[in-house]
Rosetta silent file (secondary structure, phi, psi, omega in degrees, C-alpha in Angstrom):
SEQUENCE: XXXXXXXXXXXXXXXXXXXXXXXXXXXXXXXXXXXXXXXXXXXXXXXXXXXXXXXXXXXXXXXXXXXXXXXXXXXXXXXXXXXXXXXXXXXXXXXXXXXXXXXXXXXXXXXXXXXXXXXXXXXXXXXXXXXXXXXXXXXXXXXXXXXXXXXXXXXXXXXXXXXXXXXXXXXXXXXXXXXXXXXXXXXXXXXXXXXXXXXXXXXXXXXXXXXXXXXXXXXXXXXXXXXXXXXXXXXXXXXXXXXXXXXXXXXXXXXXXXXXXXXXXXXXXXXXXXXXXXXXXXXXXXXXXXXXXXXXXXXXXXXXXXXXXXXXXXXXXXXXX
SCORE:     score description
SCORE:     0.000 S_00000001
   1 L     0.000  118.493  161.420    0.000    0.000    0.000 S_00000001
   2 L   -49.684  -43.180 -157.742    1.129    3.083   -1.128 S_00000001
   3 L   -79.965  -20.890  173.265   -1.167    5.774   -0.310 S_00000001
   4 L   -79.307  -24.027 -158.051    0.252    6.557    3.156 S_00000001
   5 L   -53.017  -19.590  160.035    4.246    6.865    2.246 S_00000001
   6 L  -113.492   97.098  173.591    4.006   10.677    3.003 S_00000001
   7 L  -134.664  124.210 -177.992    2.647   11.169    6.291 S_00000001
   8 L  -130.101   59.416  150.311    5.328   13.925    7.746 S_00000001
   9 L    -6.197  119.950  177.956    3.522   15.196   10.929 S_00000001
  10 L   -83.873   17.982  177.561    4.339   18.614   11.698 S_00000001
  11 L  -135.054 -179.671  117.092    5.337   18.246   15.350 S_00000001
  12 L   -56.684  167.922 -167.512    6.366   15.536   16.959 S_00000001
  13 L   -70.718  -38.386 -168.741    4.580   12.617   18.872 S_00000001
  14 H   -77.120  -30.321 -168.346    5.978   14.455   22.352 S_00000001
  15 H  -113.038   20.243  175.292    4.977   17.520   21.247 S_00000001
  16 H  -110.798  -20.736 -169.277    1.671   16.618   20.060 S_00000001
  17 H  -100.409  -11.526  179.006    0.714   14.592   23.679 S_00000001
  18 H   -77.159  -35.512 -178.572    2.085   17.669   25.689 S_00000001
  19 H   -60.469  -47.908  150.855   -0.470   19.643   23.854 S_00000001
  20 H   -35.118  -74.523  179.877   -3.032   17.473   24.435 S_00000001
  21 H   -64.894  -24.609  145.205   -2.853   17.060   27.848 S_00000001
  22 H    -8.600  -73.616 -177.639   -2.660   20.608   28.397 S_00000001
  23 H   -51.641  -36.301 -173.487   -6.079   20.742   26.555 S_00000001
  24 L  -105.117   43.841  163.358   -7.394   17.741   28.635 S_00000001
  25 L   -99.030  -31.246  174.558   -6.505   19.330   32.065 S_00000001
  26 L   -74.590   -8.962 -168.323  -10.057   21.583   31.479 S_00000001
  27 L   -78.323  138.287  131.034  -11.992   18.445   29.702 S_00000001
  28 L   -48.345  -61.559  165.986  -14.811   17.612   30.969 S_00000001
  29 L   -31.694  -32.254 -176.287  -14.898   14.661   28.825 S_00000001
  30 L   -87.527  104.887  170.484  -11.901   12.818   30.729 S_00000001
  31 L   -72.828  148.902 -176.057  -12.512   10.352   33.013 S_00000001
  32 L   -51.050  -31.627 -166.147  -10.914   10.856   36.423 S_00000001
  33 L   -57.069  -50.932 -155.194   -8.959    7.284   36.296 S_00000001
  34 L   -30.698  152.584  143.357   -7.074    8.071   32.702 S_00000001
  35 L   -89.598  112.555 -162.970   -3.485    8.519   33.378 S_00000001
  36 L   -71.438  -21.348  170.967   -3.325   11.224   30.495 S_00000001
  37 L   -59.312  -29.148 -177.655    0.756   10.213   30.324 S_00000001
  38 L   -95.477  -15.897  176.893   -0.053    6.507   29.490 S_00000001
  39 L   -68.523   99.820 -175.656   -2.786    7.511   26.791 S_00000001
  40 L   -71.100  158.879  120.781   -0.572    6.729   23.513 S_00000001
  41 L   -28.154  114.433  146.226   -1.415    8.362   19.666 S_00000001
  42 L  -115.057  141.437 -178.909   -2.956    5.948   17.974 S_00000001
  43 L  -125.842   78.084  139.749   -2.176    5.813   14.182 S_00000001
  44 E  -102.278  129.291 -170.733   -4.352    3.330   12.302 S_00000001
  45 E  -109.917  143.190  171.349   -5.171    5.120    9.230 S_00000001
  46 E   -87.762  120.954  173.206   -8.325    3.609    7.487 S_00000001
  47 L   -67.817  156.606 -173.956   -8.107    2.321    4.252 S_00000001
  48 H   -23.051  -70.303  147.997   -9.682    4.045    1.405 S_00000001
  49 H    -5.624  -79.321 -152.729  -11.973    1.474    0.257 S_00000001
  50 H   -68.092  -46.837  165.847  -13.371    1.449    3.432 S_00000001
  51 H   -44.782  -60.048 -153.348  -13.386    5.277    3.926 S_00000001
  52 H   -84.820   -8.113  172.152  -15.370    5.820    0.858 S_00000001
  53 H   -85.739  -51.376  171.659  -18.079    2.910    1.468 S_00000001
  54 H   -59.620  -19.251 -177.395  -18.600    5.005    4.821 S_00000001
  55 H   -90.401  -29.385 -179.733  -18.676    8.381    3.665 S_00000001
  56 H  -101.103    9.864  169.096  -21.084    7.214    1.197 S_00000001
  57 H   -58.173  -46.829  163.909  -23.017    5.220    3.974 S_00000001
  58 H   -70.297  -42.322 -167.603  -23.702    8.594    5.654 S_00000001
  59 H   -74.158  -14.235  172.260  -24.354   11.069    2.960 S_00000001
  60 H   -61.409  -66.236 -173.648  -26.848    8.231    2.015 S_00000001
  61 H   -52.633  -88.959 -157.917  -28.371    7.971    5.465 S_00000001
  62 H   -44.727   -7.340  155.304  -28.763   11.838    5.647 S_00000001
  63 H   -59.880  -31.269 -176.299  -30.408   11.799    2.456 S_00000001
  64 L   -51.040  -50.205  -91.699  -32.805    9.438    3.258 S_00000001
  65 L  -129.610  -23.814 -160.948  -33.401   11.586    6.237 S_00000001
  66 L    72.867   10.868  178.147  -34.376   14.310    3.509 S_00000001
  67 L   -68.239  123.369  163.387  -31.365   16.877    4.742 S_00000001
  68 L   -77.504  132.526 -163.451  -29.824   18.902    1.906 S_00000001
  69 L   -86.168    7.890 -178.784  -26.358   17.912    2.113 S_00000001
  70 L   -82.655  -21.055 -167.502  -25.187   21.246    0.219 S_00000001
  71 L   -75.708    2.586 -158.154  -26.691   23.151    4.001 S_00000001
  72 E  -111.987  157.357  167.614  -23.946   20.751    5.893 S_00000001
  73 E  -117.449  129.057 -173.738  -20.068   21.460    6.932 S_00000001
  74 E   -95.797  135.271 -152.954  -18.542   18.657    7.068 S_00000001
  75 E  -112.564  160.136  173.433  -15.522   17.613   10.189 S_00000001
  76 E  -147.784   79.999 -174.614  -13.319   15.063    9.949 S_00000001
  77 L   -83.954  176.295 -170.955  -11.526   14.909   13.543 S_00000001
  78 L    24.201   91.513 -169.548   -8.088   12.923   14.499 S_00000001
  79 L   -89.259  -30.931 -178.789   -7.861   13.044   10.623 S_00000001
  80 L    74.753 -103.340 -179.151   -4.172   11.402    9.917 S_00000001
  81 L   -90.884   -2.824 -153.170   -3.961   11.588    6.348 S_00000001
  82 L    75.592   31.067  175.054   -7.737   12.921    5.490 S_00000001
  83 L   -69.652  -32.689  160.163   -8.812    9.781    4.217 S_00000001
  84 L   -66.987  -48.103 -176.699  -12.553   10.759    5.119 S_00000001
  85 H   -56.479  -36.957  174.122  -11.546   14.719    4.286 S_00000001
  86 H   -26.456  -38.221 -143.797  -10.872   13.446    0.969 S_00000001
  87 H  -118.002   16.638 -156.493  -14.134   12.414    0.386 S_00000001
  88 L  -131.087  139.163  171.713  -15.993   15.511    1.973 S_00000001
  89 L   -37.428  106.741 -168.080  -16.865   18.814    0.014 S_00000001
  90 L   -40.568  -41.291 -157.449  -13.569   20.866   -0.786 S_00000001
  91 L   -85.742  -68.129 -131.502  -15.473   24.434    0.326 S_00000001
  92 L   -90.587   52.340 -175.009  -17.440   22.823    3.189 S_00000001
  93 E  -116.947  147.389  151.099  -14.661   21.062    5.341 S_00000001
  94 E   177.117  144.862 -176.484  -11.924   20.526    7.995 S_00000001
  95 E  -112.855  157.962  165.790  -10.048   18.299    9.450 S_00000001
  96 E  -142.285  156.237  177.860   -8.345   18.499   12.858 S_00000001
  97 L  -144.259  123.736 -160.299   -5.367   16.729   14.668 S_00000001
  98 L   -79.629  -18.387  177.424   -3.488   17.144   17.438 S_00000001
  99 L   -85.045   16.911 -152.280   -1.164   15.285   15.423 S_00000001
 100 L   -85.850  159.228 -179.574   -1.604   16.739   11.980 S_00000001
 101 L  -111.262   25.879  173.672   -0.001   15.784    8.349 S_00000001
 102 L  -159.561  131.577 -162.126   -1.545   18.714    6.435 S_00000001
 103 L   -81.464   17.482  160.937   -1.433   22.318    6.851 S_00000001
 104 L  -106.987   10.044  165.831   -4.813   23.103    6.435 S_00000001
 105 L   -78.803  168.397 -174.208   -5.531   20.938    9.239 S_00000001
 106 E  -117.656  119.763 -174.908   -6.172   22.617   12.582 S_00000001
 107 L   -69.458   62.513 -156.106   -3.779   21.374   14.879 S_00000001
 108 L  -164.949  172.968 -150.851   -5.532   21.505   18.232 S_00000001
 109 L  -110.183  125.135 -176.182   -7.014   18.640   20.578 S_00000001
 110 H   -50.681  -44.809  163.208  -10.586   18.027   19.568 S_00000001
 111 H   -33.356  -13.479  177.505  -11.997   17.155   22.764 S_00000001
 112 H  -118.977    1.062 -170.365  -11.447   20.768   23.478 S_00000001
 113 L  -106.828  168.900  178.623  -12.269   22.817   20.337 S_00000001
 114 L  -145.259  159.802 -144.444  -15.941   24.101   18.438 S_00000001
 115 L  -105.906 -173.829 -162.851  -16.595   24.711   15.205 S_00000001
 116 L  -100.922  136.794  131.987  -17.571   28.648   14.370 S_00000001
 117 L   -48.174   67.746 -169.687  -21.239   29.654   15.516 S_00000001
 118 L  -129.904 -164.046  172.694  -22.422   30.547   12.349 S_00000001
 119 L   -33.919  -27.717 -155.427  -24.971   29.108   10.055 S_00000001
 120 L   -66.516  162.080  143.611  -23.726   26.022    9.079 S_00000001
 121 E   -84.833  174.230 -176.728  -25.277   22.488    9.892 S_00000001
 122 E  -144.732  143.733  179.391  -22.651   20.070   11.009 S_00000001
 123 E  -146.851  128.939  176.326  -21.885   16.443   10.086 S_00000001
 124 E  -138.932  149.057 -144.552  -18.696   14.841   11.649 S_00000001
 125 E  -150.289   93.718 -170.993  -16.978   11.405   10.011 S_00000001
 126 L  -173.068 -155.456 -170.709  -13.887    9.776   10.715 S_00000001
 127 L  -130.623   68.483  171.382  -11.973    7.074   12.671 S_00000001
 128 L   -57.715  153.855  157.273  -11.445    8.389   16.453 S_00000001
 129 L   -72.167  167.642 -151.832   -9.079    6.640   18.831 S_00000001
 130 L   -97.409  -38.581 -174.136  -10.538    4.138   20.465 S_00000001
 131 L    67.156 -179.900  179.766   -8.857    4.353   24.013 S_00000001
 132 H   -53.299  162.490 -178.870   -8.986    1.477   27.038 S_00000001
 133 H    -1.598   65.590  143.626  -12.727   -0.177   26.945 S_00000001
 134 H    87.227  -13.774 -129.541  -13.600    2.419   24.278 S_00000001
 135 L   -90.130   -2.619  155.215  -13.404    5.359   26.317 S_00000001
 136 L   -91.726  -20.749  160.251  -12.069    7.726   23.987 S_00000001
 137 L   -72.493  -40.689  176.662  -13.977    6.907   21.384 S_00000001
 138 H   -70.033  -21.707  168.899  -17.265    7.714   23.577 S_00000001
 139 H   -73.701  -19.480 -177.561  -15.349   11.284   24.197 S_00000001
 140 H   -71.182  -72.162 -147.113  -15.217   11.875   20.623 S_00000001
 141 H   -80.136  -13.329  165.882  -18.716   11.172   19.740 S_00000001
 142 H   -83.156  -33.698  162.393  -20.197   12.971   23.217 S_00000001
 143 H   -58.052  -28.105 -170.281  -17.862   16.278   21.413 S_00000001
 144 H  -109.136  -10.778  161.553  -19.287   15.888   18.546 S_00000001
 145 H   -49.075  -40.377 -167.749  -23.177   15.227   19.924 S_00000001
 146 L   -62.205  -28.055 -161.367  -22.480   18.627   20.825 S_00000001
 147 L  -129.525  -49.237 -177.291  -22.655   20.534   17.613 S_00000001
 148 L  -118.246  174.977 -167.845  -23.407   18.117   15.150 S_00000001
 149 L   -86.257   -5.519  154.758  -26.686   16.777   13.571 S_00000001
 150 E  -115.579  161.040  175.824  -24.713   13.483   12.142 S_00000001
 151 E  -157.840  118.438  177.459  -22.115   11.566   13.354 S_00000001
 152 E   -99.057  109.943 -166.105  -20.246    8.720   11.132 S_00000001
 153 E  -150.728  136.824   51.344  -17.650    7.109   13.257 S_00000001
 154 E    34.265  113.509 -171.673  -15.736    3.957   13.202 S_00000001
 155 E  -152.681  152.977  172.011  -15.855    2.461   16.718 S_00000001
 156 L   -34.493  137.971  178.335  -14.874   -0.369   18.878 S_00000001
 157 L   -82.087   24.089  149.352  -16.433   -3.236   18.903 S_00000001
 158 L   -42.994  -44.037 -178.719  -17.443   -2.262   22.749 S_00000001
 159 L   -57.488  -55.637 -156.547  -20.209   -0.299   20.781 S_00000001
 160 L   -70.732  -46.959 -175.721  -22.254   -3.469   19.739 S_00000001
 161 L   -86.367  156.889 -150.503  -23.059   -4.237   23.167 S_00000001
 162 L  -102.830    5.073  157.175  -26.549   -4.312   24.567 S_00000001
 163 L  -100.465  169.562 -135.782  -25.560   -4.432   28.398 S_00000001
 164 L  -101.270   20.249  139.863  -26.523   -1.457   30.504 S_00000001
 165 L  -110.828   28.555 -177.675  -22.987   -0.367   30.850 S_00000001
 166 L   -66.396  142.046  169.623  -22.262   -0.279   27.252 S_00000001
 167 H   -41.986  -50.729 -140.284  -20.352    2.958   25.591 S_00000001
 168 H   -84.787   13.760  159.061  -23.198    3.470   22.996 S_00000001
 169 H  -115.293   34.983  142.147  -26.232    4.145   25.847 S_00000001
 170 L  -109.338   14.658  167.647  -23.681    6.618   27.758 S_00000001
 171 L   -74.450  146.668 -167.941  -23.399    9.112   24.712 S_00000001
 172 L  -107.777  141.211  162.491  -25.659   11.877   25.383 S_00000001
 173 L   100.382  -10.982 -179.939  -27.567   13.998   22.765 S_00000001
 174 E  -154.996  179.580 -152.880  -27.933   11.892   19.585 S_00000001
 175 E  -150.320  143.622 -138.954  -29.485    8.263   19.290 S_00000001
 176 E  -106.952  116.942 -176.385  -27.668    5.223   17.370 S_00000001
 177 E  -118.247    2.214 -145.558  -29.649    4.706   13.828 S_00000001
 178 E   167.942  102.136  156.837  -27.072    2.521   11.892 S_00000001
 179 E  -115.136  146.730 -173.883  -24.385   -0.474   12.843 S_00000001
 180 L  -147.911  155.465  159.349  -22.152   -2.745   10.682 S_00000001
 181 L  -114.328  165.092 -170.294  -19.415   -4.286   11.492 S_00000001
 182 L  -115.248 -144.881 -162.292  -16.696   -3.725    9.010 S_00000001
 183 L  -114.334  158.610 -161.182  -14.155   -6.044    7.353 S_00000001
 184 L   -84.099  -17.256 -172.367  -11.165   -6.866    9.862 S_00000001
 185 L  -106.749   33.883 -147.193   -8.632   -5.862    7.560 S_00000001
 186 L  -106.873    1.113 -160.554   -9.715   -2.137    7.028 S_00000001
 187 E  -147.877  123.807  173.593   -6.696   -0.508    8.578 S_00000001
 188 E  -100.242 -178.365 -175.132   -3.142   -0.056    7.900 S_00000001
 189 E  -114.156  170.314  160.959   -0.521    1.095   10.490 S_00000001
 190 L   -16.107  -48.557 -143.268    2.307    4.477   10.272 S_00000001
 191 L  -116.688   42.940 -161.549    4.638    2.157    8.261 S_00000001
 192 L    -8.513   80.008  156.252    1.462    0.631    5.993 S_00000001
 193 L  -122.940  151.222 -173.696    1.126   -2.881    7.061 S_00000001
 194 L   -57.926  175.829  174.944   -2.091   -3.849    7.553 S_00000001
 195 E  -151.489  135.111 -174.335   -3.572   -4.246   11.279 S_00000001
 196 L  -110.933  126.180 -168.340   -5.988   -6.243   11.461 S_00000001
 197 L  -137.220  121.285  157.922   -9.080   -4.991   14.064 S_00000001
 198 L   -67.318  150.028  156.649  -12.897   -6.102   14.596 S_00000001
 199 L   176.696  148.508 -167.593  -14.741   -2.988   14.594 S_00000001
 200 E   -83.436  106.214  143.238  -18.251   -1.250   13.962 S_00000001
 201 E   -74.844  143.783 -178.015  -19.499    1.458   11.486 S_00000001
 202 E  -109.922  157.237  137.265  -21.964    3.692   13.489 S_00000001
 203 E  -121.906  122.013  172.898  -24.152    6.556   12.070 S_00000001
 204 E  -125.808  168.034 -162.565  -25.910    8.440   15.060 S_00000001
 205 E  -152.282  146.334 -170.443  -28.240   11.687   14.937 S_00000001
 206 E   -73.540  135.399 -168.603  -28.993   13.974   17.120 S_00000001
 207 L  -158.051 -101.756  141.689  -31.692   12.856   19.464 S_00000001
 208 L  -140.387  117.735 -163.990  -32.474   11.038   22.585 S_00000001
 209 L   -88.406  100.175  161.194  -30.289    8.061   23.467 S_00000001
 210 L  -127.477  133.972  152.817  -32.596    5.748   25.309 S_00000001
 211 L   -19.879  106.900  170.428  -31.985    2.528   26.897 S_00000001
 212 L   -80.371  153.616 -119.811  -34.725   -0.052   26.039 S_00000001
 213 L   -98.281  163.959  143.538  -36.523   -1.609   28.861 S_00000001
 214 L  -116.813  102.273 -168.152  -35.232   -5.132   29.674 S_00000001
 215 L   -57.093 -166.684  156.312  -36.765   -8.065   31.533 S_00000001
 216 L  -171.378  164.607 -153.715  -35.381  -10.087   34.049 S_00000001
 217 L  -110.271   68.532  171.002  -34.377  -13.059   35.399 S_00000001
 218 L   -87.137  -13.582  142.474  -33.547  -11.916   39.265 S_00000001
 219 L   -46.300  -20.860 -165.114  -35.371  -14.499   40.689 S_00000001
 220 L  -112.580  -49.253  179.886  -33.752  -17.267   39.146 S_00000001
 221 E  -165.856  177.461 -164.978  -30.245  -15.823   39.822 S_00000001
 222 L   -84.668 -160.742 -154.872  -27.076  -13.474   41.612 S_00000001
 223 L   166.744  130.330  152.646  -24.358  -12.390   39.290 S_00000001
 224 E  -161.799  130.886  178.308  -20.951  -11.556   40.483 S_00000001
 225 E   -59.915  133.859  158.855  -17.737  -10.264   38.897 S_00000001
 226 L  -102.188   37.455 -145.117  -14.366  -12.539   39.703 S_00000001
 227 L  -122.047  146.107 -164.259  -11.245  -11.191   38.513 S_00000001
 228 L  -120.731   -1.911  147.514   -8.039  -12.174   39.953 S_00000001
 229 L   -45.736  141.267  169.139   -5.696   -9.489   38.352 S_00000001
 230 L   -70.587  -37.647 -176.797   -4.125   -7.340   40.241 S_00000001
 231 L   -62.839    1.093 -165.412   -4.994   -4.637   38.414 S_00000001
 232 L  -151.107   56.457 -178.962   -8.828   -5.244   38.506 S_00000001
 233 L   -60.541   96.841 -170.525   -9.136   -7.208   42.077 S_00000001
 234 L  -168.756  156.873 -144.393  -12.430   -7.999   42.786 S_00000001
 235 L     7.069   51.663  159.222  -14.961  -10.875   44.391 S_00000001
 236 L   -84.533   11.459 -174.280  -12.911  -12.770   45.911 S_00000001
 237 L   -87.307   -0.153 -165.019  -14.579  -12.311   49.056 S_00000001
 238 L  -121.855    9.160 -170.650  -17.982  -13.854   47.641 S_00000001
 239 L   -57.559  -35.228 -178.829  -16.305  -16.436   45.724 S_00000001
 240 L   -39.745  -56.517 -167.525  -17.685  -19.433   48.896 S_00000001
 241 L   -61.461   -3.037 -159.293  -21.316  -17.842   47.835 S_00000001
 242 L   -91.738  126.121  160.664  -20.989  -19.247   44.029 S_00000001
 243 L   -50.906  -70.365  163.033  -22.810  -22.544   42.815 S_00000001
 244 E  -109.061  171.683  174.498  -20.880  -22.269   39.621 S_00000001
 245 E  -124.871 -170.106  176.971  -18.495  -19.753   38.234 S_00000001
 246 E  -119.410 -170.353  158.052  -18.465  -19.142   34.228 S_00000001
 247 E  -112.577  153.733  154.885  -15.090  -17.669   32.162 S_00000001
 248 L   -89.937   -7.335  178.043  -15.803  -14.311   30.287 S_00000001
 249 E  -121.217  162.313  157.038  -13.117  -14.342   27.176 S_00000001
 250 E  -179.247  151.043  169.099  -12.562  -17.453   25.099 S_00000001
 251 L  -100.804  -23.818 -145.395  -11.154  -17.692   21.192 S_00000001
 252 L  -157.417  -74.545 -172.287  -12.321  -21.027   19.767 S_00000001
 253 L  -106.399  128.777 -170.595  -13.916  -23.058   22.243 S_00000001
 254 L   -57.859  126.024 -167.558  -16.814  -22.050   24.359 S_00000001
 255 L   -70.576  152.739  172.342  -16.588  -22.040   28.214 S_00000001
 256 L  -108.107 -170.605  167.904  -18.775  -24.451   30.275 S_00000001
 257 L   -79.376  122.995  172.743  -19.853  -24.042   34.178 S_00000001
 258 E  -136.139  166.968 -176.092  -17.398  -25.264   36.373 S_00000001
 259 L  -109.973   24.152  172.124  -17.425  -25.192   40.475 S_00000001
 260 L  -126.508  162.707 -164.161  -13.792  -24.620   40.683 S_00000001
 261 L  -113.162  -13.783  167.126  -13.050  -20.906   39.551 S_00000001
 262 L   -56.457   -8.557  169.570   -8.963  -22.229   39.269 S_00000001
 263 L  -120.726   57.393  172.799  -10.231  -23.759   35.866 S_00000001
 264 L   -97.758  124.215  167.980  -11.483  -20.037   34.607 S_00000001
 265 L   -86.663  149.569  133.004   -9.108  -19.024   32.200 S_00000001
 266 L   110.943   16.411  152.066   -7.456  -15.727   31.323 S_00000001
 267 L    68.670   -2.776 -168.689   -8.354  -14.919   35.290 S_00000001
 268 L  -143.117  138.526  159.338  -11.878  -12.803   34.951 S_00000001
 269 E  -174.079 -133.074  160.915  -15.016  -14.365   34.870 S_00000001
 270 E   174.049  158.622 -153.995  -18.296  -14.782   37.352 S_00000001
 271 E   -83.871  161.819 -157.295  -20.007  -16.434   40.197 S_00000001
 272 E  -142.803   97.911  169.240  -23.663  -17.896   39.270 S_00000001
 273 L   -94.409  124.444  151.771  -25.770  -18.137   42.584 S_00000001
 274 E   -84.484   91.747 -140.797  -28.623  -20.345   41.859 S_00000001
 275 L   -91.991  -33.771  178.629  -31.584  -19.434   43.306 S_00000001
 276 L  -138.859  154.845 -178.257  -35.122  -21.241   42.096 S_00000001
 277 L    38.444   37.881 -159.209  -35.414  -24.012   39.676 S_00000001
 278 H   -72.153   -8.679  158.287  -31.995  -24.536   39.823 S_00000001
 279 H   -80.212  -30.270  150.483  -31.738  -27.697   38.178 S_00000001
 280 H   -40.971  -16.250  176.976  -33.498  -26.506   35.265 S_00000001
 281 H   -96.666  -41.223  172.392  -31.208  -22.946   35.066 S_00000001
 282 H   -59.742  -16.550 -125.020  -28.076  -25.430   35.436 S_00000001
 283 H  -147.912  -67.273  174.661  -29.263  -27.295   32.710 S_00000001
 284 H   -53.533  -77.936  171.503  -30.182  -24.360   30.570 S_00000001
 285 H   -25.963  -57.101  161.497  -26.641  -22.706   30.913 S_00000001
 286 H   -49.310  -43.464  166.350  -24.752  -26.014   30.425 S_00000001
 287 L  -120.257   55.643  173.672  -26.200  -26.062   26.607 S_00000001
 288 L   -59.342  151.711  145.008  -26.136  -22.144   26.330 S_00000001
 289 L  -109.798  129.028 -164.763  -24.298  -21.390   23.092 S_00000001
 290 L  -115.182   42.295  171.004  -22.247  -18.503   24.272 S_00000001
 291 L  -117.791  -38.988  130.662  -21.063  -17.718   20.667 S_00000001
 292 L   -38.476  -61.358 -151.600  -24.601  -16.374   20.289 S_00000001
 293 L  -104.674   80.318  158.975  -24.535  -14.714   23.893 S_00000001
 294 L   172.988 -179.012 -162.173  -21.345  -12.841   23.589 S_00000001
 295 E  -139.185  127.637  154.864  -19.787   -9.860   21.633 S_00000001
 296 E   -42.898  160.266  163.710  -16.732  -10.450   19.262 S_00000001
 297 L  -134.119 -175.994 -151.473  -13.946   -7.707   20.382 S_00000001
 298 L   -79.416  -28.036 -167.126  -11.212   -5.911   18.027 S_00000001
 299 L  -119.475   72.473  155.743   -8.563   -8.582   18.279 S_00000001
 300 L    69.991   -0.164  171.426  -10.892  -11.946   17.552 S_00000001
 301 L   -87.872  172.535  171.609  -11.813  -12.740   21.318 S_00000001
 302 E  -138.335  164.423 -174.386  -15.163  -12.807   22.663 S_00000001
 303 E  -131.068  149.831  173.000  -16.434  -11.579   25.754 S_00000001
 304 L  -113.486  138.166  156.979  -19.826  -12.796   27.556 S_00000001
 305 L  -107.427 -129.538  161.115  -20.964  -10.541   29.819 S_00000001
 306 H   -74.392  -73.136  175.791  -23.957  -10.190   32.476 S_00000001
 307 H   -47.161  -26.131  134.940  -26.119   -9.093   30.455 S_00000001
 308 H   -24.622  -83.947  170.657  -25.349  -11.973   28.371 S_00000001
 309 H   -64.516  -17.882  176.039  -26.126  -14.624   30.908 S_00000001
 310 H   -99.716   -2.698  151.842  -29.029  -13.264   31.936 S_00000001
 311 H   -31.621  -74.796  169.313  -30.425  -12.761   28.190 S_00000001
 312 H    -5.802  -97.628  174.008  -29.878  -16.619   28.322 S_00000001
 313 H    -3.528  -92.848  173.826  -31.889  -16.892   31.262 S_00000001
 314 H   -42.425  -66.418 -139.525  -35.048  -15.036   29.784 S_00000001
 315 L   -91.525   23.286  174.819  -34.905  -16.109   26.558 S_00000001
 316 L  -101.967    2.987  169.186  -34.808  -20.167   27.847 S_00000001
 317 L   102.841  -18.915  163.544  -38.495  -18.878   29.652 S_00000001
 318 L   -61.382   69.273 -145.183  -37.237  -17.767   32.840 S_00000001
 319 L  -125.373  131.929  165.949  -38.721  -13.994   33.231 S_00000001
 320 L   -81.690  155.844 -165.609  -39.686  -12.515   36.677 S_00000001
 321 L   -81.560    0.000    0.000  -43.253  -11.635   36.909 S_00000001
């Protein structure tokens, strides 16, 4: 691949993250945890292909939508090379970077900048970083909720899921109309070899992001997180309370129930108290297919969550009244 061989940044990497964090000591946007020093650049540039089947995925949707797309300016933030700005009206444009490779880009850290208060509609389109369990990607698209009436974005595959801590029900201000996942191969790296990532196109509009109602099956059973990392220490004080425990990642082969949590792999998983009908919920679980009831992630793993097992649950007939 060719098409990347001049990307000359006009700062450096050091002098593009000092700038940042500058910018994210006032953000709002920034969770308290981040260490803003350990938060890398990331440069996966999107391939073309793939740019232009999204760019015309959106101007499609807002057509649909009836918007004239001559009333819209279109953004392209953490732009890289402009592989979306490419594709966006030459008057009605702009890319920004904190990081940028073009000098009509606006060098400055998006999480902190706004677009002029003038006339314009706004549509924003790109590839954001993604950050740990998405969380930079949900800062992008809550910045850009702010201003504009579309939002095209390339997102984690964190985004897909449908439990009630998922990124896509905390963005505020626009409401998720469009998901795909995209082809795994869709991304090259700085030195263009490919990188291969799971990952979602989104198109959201401004709106009301609501949660949809969910049954449940609390009658039937507890839930509790198990992880045995240090960095992420937690229930081993309830482990005694668990009937079974489950695993939460697996590549190939699907986890069963086991009652010792030393054959969990990969250290995180959770305890299953079984409360009514329990040979019938044991029974139900044991020939779960968790390849349904789980969410692929970007590098080929799957994860089951809560929300997961207790899907299960209900949709094997098990629904409190």
């Amino acid at each position: 691949m060719d098409f990347y061989q001049k990307i000359l940044p006009i700062r450096t990497i050091e002098q593009a993250k000092a700038i940042r964090n500058q910018s994210w000591q006032k953000c709002e946007l920034i969770p308290t945890w981040v260490d803003q020093e350990e938060v890398d650049l990331d440069c996966f540039y999107t391939h073309p292909d793939i740019a232009h089947e999204c760019s015309e995925s959106l101007y499609s949707t807002m057509q649909k939508d009836g918007v004239d797309l001559t009333n819209y300016h279109f953004i392209e933030p953490s732009a890289g090379t402009g592989v979306f700005y490419n594709l966006m009206p030459e008057n009605r444009r702009t890319g920004i970077d904190i990081l940028p490779t073009r000098p009509e880009f606006i060098g400055e850290d998006y999480l902190t900048w706004s677009p002029p208060q003038n006339q314009n509609h706004y549509a924003v389109m790109g590839n954001p970083p993604f950050g740990y369990r998405a969380w930079l990607a949900l800062a992008f698209l809550n910045q850009s909720a702010i201003f504009a009436d579309y939002i095209g974005f390339i997102l984690p595959m964190a985004f897909q899921s449908n439990g009630k801590g998922s990124p896509k029900y905390r963005v505020r201000g626009a409401e998720l109309i469009l998901s795909k996942q995209l082809p795994s191969n869709a991304f090259v790296d700085i030195n263009s070899n490919t990188v291969k990532l799971n990952t979602l196109w989104q198109i959201w509009r401004r709106g009301v992001n609501r949660m949809p109602a969910v049954k449940t099956c609390n009658d039937w059973i507890d839930l509790f997180t198990v992880d045995i990392r240090k960095e992420r220490l937690c229930g081993q004080d309830r482990m005694e309370e668990a009937d079974y425990f489950l695993q939460r990642t697996f590549y190939n082969e699907p986890p069963e129930l086991v009652r010792d949590f030393a054959e969990v792999r990969y250290g995180c998983g959770y305890g299953l108290i079984l409360k009514k009908e329990r040979n019938k919920v044991e029974y139900l679980l044991n020939n779960t297919n968790w390849n349904h009831y789980s969410n692929l992630a970007v590098h080929n793993c799957r994860h089951i969550s809560m929300y997961h097992i207790r899907q299960a649950i209900v949709d094997g007939g098990f629904v409190d009244a």
